[in-house]
VEXDREN-2710 file (C-alpha; in Angstrom, 1 decimal):
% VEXDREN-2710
k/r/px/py/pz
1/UNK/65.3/179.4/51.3
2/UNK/67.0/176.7/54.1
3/UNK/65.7/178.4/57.5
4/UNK/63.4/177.4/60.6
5/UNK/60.0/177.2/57.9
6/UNK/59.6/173.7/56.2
7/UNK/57.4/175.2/53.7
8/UNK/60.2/178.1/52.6
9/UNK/62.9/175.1/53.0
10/UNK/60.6/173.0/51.0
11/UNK/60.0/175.6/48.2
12/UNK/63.8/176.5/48.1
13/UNK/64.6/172.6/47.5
14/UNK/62.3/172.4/44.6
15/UNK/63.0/175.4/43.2
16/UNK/66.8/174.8/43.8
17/UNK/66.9/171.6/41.3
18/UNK/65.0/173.5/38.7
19/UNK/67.0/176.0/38.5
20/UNK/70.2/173.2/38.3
21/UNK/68.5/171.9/35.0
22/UNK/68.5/175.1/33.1
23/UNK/65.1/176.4/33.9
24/UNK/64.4/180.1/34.2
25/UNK/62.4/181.3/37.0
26/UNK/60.7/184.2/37.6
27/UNK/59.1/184.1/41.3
28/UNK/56.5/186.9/42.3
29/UNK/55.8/187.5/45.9
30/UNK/52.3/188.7/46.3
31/UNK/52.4/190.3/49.8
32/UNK/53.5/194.1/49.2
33/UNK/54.8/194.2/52.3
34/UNK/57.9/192.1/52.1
35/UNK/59.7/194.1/54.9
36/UNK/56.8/194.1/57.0
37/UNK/56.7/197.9/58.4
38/UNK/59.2/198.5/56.9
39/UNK/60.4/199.5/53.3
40/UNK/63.3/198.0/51.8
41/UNK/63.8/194.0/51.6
42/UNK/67.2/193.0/51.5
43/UNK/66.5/189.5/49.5
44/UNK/69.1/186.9/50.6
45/UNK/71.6/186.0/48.1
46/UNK/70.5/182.3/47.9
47/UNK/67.0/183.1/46.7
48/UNK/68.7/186.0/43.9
49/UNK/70.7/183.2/43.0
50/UNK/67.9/180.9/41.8
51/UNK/64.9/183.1/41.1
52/UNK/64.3/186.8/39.7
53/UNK/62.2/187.9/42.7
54/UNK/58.8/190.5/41.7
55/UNK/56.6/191.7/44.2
56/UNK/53.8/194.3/43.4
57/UNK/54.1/198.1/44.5
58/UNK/57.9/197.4/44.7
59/UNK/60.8/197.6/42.9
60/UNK/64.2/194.9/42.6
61/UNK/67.2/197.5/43.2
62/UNK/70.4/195.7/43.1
63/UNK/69.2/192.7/45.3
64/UNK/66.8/195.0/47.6
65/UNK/62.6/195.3/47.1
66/UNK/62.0/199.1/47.8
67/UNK/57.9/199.3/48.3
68/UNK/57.8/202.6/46.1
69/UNK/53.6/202.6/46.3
70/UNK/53.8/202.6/50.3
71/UNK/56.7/205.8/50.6
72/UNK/54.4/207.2/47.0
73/UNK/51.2/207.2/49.7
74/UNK/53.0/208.5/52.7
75/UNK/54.2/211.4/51.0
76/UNK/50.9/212.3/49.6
77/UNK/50.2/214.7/52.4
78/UNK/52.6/217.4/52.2
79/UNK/55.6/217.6/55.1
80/UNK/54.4/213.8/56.4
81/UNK/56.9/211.6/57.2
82/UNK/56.7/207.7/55.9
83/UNK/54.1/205.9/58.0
84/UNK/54.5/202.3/59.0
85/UNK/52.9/200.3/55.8
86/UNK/51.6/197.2/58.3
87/UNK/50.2/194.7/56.4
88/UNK/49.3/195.3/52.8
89/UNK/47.1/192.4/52.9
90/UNK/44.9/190.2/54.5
91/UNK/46.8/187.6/56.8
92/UNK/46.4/184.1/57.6
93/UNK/47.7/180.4/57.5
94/UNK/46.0/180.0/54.4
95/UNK/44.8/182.9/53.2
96/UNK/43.3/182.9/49.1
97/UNK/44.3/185.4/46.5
98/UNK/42.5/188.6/46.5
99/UNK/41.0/189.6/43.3
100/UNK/44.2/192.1/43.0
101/UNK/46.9/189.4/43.2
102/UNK/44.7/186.9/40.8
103/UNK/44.3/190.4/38.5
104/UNK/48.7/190.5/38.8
105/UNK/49.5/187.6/38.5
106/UNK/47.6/187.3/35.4
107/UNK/48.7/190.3/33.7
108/UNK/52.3/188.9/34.3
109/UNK/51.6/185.6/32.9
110/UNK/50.2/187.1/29.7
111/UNK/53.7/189.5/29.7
112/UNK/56.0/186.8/30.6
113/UNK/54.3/183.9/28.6
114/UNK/55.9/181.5/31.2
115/UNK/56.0/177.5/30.0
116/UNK/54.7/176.6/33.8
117/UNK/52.4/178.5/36.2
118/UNK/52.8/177.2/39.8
119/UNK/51.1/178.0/42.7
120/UNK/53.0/177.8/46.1
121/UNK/50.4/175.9/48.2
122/UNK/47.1/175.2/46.7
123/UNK/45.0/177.9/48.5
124/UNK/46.8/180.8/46.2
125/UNK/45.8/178.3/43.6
126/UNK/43.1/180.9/42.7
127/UNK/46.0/183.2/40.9
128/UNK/46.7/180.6/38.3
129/UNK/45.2/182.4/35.1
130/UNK/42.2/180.4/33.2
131/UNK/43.6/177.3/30.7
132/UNK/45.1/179.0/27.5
133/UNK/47.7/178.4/25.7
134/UNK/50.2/175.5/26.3
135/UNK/51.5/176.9/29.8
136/UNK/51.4/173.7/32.0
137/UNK/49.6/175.1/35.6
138/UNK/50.9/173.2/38.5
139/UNK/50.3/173.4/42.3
140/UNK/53.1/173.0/44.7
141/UNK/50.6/171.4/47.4
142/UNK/52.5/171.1/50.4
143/UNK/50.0/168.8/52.3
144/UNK/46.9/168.0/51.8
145/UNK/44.6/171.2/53.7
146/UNK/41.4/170.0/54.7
147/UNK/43.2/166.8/56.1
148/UNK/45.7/169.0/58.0
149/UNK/43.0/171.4/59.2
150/UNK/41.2/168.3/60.6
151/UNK/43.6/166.8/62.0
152/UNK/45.5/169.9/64.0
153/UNK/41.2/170.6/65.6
154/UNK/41.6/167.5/66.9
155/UNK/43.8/168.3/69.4
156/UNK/42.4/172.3/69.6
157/UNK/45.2/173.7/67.5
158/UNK/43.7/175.2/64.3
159/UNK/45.2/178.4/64.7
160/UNK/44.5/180.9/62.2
161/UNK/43.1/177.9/59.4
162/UNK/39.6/178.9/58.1
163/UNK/37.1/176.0/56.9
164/UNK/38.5/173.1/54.4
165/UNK/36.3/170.9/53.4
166/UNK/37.2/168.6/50.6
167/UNK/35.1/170.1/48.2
168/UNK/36.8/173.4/49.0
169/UNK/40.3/172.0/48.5
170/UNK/39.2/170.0/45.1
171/UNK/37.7/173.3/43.7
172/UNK/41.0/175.3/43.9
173/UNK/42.8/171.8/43.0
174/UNK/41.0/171.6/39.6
175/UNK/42.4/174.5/37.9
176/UNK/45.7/173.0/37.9
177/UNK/46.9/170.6/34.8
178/UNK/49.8/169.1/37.1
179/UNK/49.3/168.5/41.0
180/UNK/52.8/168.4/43.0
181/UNK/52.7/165.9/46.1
182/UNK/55.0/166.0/49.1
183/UNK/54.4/162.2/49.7
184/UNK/53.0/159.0/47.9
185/UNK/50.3/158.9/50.8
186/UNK/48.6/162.5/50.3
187/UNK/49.3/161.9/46.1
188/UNK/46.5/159.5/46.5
189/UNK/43.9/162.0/48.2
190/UNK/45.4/164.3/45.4
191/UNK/44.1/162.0/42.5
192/UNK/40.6/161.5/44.2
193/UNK/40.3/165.6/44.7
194/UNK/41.1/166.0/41.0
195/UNK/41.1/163.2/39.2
196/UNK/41.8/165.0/35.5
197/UNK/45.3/166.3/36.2
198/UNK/48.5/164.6/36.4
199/UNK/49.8/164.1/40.2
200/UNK/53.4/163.4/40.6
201/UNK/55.4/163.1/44.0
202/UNK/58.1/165.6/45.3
203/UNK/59.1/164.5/48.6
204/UNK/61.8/167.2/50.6
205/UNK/65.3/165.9/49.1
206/UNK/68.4/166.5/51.2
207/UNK/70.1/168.3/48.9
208/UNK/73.0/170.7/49.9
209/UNK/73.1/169.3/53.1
210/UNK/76.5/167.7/54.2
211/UNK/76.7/165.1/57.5
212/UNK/78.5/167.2/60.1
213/UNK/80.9/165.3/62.3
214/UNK/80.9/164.2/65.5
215/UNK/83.5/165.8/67.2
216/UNK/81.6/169.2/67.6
217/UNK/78.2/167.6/69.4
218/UNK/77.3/169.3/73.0
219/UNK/77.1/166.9/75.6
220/UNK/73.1/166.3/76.3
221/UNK/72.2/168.8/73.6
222/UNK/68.8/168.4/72.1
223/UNK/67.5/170.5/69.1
224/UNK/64.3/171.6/68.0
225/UNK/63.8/173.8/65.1
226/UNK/60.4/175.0/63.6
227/UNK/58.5/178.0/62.4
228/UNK/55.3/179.0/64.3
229/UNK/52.6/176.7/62.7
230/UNK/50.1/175.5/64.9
231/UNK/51.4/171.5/65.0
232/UNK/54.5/172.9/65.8
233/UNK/53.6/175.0/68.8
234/UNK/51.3/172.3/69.9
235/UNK/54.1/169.4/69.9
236/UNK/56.4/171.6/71.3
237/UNK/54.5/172.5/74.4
238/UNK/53.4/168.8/74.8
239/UNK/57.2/167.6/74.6
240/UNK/58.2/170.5/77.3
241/UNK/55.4/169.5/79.7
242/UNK/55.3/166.1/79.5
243/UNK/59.1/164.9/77.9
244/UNK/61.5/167.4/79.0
245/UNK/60.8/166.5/82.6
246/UNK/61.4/163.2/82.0
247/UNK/64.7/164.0/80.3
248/UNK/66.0/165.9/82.9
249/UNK/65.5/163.4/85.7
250/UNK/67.5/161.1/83.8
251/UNK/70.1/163.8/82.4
252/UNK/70.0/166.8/84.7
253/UNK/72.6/168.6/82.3
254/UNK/70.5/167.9/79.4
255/UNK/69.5/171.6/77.3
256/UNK/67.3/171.9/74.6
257/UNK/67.6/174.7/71.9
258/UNK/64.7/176.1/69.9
259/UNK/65.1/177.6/66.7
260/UNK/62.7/179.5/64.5
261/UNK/59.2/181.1/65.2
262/UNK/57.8/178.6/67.5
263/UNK/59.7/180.2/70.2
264/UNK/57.7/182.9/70.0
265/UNK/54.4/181.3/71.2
266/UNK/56.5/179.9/74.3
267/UNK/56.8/180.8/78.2
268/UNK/60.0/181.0/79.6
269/UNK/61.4/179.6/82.0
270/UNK/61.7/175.8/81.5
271/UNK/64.9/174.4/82.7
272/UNK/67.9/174.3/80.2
273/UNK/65.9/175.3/77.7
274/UNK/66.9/178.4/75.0
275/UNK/64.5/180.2/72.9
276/UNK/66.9/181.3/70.0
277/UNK/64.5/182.6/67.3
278/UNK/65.6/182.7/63.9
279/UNK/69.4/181.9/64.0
280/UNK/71.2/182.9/60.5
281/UNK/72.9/179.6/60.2
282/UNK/71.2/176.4/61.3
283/UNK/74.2/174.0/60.4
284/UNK/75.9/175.6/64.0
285/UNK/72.7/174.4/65.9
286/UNK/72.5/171.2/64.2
287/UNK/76.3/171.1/64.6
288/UNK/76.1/170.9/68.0
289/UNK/73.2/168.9/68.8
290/UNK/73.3/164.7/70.1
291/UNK/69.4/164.6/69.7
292/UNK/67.0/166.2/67.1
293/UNK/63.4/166.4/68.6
294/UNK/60.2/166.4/66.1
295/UNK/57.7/165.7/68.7
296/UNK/54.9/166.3/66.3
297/UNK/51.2/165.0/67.5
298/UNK/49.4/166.5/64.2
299/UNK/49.5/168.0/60.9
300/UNK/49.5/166.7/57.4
301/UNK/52.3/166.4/54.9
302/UNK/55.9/165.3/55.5
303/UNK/57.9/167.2/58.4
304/UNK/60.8/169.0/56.5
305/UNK/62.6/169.0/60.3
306/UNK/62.8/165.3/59.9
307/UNK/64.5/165.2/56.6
308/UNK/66.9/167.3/57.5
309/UNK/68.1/166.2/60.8
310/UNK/68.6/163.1/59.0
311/UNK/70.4/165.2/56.0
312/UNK/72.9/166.8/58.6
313/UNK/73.8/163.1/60.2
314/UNK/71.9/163.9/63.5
315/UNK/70.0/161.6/65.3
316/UNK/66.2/162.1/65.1
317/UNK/63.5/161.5/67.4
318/UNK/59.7/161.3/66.3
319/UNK/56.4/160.3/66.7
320/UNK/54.3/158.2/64.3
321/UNK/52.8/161.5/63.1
322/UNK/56.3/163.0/62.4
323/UNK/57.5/160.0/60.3
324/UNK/53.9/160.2/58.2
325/UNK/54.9/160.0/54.4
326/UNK/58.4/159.1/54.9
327/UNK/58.3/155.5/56.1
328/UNK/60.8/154.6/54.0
329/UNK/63.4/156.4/56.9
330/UNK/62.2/154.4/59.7
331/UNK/64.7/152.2/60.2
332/UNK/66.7/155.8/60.1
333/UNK/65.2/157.7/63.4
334/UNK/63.7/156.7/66.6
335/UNK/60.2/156.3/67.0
336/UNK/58.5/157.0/70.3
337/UNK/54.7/157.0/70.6
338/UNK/53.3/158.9/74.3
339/UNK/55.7/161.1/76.6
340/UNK/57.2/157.9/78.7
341/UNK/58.8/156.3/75.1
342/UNK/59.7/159.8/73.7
343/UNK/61.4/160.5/76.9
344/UNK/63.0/157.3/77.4
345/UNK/64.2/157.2/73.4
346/UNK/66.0/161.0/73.9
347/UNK/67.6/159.7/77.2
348/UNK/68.7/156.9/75.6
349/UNK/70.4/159.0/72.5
350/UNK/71.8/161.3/74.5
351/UNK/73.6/158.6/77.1
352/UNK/74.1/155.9/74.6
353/UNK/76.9/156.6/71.8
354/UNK/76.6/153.2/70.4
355/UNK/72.6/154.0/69.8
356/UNK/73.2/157.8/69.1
357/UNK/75.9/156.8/66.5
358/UNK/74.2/154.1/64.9
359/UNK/70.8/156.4/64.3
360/UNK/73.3/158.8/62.9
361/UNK/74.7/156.3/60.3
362/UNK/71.2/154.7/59.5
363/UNK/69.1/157.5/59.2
364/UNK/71.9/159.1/56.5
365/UNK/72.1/156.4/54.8
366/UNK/68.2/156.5/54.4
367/UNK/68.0/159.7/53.1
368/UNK/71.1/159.6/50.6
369/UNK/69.2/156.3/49.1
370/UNK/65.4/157.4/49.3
371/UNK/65.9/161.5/49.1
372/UNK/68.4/162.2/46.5
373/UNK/67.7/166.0/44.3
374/UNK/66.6/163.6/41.4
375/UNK/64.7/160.9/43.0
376/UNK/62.8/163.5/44.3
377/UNK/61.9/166.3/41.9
378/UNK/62.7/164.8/38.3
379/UNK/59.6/163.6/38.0
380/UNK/57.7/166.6/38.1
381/UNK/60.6/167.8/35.9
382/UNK/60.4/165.4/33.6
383/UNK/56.6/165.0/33.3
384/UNK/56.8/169.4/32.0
385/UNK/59.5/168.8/30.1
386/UNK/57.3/165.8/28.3
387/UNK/54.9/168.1/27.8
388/UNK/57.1/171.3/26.0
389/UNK/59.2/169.3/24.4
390/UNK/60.7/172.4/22.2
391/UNK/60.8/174.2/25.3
392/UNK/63.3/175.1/27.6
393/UNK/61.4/175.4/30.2
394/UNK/60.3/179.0/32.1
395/UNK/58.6/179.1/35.4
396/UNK/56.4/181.6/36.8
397/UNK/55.6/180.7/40.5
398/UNK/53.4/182.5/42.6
399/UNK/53.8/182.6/46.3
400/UNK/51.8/184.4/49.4
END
C-alpha cells in the first residue's frame, strides 16, 4: 500500500485500478514470516480492501495472518514456549524464489486457475508456473535490474544486490508472455531482453492523491521520504553532507524531515534534521512541507517520491537521475545537477513563494495530464483483457 517504499506504493497503484475494473485478485505473500518475529499480521485495511492476501504456513483470520506452522514447531517440544520465527527465508534486495515458493505458487495456480499470473519484480519471476493453458504470465518489473545494479556500484552502493548481468535478467524475463514497464525508456531494454513477449508501459499514476493547500506548509520545511534501498541511503547522505549545509547558511531555520526506512541507515545529529521512521500517514508530512527533496544520484526506474510530491501539490527538487523516465514532468519540479544548484534550488523554494507556488501549480498540472489511473495502467489492462476476451479477468500475483 501508500507508505515510505516506492515499490509497495507502486504495486498498491497498479493493483488499486485493477481492482476498480472488476478484476479479482488473489495476492500470495511468499515470505512466511509476515510479522517478522512475530506471529500474527494485522493486514492494513487498504490492501484487504483490494486483494485476498495468502501467505504459506499461515492462516487469513478476520483480516490477521496467524503463522500456524511457526507456533505448530515451537510447541513440538513439550512445555516450550513460542520461539522467535526470524526469518523464514532467505533475505535480500533481490532475492529468487526458492524451489518451495516456485513448488506453492504453482500448486495455487493449478487450484485457482487464475486468467493472469504476475510476478512482483522480475527476480521472483522464477514462481511463474511453465506456459499452459491460456493464463497470460506477466512481470511487474519495477526497473530494469542489471541496469540498476550497475548503476548504484558506480558510486559503491550495491547493497545487498547479487550479480545481474543481462543475460541473467533476460532469462527470468523470458518466461513471461506480458512484460510491465515503469517507463517508456527501460520498456525499450525490456523488448531487447525478451523480444517474444508483449511489453507495455505502467508508469506510477497519482491516483488517490489530492493537492493539499497551502495554508498548512511549515516555514523552511523540507521533506524527504524513502524506504532503505541503497540509492536512497546513498542520495540522502550526499544531500546531508554536501546540500543541507548549504541550506542552512542561507536559511538557518530551515528543518528537514525523513520519513521511512532510510532513517535507519543514518547518524544523528545533523542540524534541524528529524529521523521519523515510518509515520502512519504521509499526507501530514507532505502537508506540512515547502520543499520535497529526491536527491537521487543512482538507481534505475522511475522515483515513486517524485510522482507523488508532485501528486500532493508540493514542490519537488531533483537531480537528472531522479527525473529519469518522467521527462514529461520537467517543466513540473526543479532540477539541480551537483550540491551548489541543489542547494541553491531548495533555498530558493523555500524563500521564494512566487517560485515555490508556481512549481506547485506546474508540477500538478503535469501529473493530472501525463499520470492519470487510465493513462497509466489501461494498457496493460487492456492488452489482458484482449487476450481473455470471455473472461473477466482473475489475478494471481506473487510477491517476495
Amino acid at each position: 500500500m501508500r507508505g515510505e517504499h516506492g515499490g509497495c506504493t507502486y504495486l498498491y497503484d497498479v493493483l488499486s485500478y485493477l481492482k476498480g475494473r472488476g478484476w479479482e485478485i488473489e495476492c500470495i505473500y511468499l515470505n512466511e514470516a509476515p510479522a517478522g518475529a512475530g506471529y500474527v499480521f494485522e493486514i492494513p485495511r487498504a490492501v484487504r480492501d483490494i486483494v485476498k492476501l495468502r501467505c504459506p504456513g499461515n492462516l487469513n483470520i478476520a483480516g490477521r495472518l496467524i503463522r500456524f506452522r511457526g507456533i505448530r514447531n515451537a510447541f513440538r517440544k513439550k512445555g516450550a514456549a513460542p520461539a522467535a520465527p526470524g526469518a523464514a527465508i532467505a533475505t535480500g534486495s533481490d532475492r529468487i524464489a526458492s524451489e518451495r515458493e516456485t513448488a506453492c505458487a504453482a500448486a495455487l495456480a493449478r487450484r485457482f486457475k487464475p486468467d493472469v499470473i504476475l510476478a512482483d519484480f522480475t527476480f521472483l519471476a522464477g514462481a511463474l508456473p511453465p506456459r499452459k493453458g491460456r493464463a497470460v504470465r506477466a512481470i511487474l518489473t519495477h526497473d530494469v535490474l542489471h541496469e540498476r545494479v550497475g548503476s548504484l556500484r558506480q558510486f559503491g552502493a550495491g547493497g545487498t544486490w547479487g550479480e545481474w548481468t543481462e543475460e541473467r535478467e533476460g532469462a527470468l524475463l523470458a518466461r513471461a508472455d506480458m512484460v510491465i514497464a515503469i517507463s517508456e525508456e527501460e520498456a525499450e531494454s525490456l523488448r531487447r531482453m525478451n523480444p517474444a513477449a508483449k511489453v507495455v508501459v505502467a508508469p506510477m499514476s497519482c491516483s488517490g492523491v489530492s493537492p493539499l493547500p497551502a495554508e498548512v506548509q511549515v516555514p523552511g520545511r523540507c521533506l524527504f521520504v524513502g524506504g532503505g534501498d541503497a540509492h536512497n541511503v546513498h542520495g540522502l547522505k550526499w544531500f546531508l553532507a554536501e546540500v543541507w549545509p548549504l541550506v542552512l547558511a542561507r536559511l538557518p531555520a530551515a528543518s528537514l524531515h525523513v520519513c521511512g526506512g532510510v532513517g535507519a541507515a543514518l547518524e544523528r545529529g545533523f542540524p534541524n534534521v528529524s529521523l521519523l521512521g515510518h509515520v502512519p500517514d504521509l499526507a501530514l508530512e507532505y502537508a506540512g512541507a515547502e520543499a520535497c527533496v529526491a536527491p537521487i544520484l543512482a538507481g534505475s526506474g522511475i522515483k515513486i517520491k517524485v510522482v507523488e510530491a508532485l501528486s500532493y501539490g508540493r514542490a519537488c527538487v531533483t537531480t537528472p537521475e531522479g527525473l529519469r523516465g518522467l521527462s514529461f514532468l520537467r517543466d513540473g519540479v526543479c532540477l539541480a545537477d551537483g550540491a551548489e544548484a541543489f542547494g541553491r534550488a531548495v533555498g530558493d523554494v523555500l524563500t521564494s513563494p512566487e517560485v515555490r507556488r508556481k512549481l506547485e501549480r506546474d508540477g500538478r498540472r503535469a501529473v493530472s495530464e501525463f499520470l492519470s489511473p487510465d493513462a497509466c495502467h489501461s494498457p496493460f489492462a487492456r492488452a489482458v483483457e484482449a487476450a481473455l476476451p470471455d473472461a473477466q479477468p482473475s489475478c494471481s500475483r506473487h510477491g517476495p
